[in-house]
Backbone bond lengths (Angstrom), bond angles and torsions (degrees), N, CA, C in turn:
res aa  C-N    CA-C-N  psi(-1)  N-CA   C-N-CA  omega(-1)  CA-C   N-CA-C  phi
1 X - - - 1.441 - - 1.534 108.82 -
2 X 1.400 125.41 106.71 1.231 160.57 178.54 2.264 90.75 -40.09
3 X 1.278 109.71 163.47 1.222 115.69 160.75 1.589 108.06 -125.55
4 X 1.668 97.11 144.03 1.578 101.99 -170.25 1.988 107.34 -107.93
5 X 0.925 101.44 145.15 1.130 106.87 156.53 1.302 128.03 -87.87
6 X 1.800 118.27 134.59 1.626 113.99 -175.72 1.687 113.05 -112.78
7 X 1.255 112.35 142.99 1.481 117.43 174.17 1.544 118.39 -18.10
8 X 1.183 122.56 -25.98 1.293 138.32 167.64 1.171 111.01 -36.91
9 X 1.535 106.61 -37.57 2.024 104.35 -155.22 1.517 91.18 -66.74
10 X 1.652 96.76 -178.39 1.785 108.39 -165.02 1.310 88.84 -138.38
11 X 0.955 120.53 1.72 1.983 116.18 174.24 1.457 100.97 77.57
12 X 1.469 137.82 53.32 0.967 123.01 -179.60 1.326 130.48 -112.43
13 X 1.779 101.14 -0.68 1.427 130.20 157.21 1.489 90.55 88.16
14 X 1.317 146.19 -12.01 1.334 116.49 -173.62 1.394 122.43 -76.45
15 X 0.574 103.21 30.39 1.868 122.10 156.20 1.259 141.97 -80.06
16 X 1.505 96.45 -63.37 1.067 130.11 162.67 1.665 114.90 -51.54
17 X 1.383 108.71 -74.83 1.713 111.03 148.98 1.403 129.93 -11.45
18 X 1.663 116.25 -55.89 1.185 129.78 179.99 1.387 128.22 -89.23
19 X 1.646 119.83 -9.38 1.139 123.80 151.53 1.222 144.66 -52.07
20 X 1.511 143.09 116.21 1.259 132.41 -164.53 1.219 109.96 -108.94
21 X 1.574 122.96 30.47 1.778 114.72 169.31 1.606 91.44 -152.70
22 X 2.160 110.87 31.80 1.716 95.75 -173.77 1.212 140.46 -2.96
23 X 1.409 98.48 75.72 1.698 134.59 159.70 1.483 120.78 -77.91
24 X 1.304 111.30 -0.45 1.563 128.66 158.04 1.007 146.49 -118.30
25 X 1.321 133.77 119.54 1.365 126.75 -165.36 1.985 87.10 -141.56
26 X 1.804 95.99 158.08 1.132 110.69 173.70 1.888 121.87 -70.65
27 X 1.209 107.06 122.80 1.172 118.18 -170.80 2.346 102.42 -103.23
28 X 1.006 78.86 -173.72 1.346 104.57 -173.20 1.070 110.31 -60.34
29 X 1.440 127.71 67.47 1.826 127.53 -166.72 1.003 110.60 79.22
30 X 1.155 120.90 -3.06 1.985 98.80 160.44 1.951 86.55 -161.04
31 X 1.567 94.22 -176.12 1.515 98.12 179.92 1.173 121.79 -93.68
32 X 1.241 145.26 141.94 1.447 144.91 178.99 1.273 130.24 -108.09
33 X 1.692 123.62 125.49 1.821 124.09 -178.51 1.658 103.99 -101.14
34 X 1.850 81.91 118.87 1.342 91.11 172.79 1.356 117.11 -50.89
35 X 1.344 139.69 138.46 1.632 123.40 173.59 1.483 101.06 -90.80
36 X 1.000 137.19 -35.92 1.323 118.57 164.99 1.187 140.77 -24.16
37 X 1.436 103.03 -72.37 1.414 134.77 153.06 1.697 116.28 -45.61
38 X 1.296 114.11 -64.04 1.552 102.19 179.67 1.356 121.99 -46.09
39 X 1.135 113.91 167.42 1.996 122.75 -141.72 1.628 86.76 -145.37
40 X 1.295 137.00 4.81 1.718 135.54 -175.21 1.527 110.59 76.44
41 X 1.173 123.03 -43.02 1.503 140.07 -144.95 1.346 113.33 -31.51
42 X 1.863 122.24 -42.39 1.214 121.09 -179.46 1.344 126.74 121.95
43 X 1.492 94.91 -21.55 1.436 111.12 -145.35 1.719 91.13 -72.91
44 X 1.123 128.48 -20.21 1.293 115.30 -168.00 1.737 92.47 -80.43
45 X 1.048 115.05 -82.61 1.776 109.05 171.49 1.254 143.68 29.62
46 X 2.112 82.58 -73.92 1.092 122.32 148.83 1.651 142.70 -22.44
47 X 1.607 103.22 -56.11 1.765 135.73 162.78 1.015 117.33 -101.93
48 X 1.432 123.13 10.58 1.883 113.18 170.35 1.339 92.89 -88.17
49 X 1.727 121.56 132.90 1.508 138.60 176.60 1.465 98.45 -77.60
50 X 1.316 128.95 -48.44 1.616 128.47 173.46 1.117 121.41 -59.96
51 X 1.660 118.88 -36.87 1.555 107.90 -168.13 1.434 105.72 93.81
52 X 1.258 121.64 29.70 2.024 119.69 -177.47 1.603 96.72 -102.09
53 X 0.950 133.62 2.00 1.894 127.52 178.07 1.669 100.09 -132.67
54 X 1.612 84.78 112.82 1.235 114.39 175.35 1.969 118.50 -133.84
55 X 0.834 116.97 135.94 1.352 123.31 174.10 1.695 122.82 -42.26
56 X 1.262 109.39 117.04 1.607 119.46 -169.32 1.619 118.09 -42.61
């Protein structure tokens, strides 16, 4: 189960940063996890300051 990002995010990339198989890239007003690509791990979660990536 992939982790989603919610409207919440602020575009501040620390996610993206904190990913270790970059499964994120900036999307269309906010940032987006590939689910493919994502591995569960957390780590983005982890570095969101808002709290917008949470588990699907």
């Amino acid at each position: 189960m992939a982790y989603v990002i919610s409207d919440a995010c602020i575009s501040c990339g620390a996610c993206a940063e904190g990913c270790p198989v970059e499964a994120i890239a900036e999307g269309d007003g906010k940032y987006e996890i590939n689910a493919d690509t994502c591995i569960d791990c957390g780590a983005c979660a982890d570095t969101c300051p808002v709290g917008a990536i949470a588990a699907e």
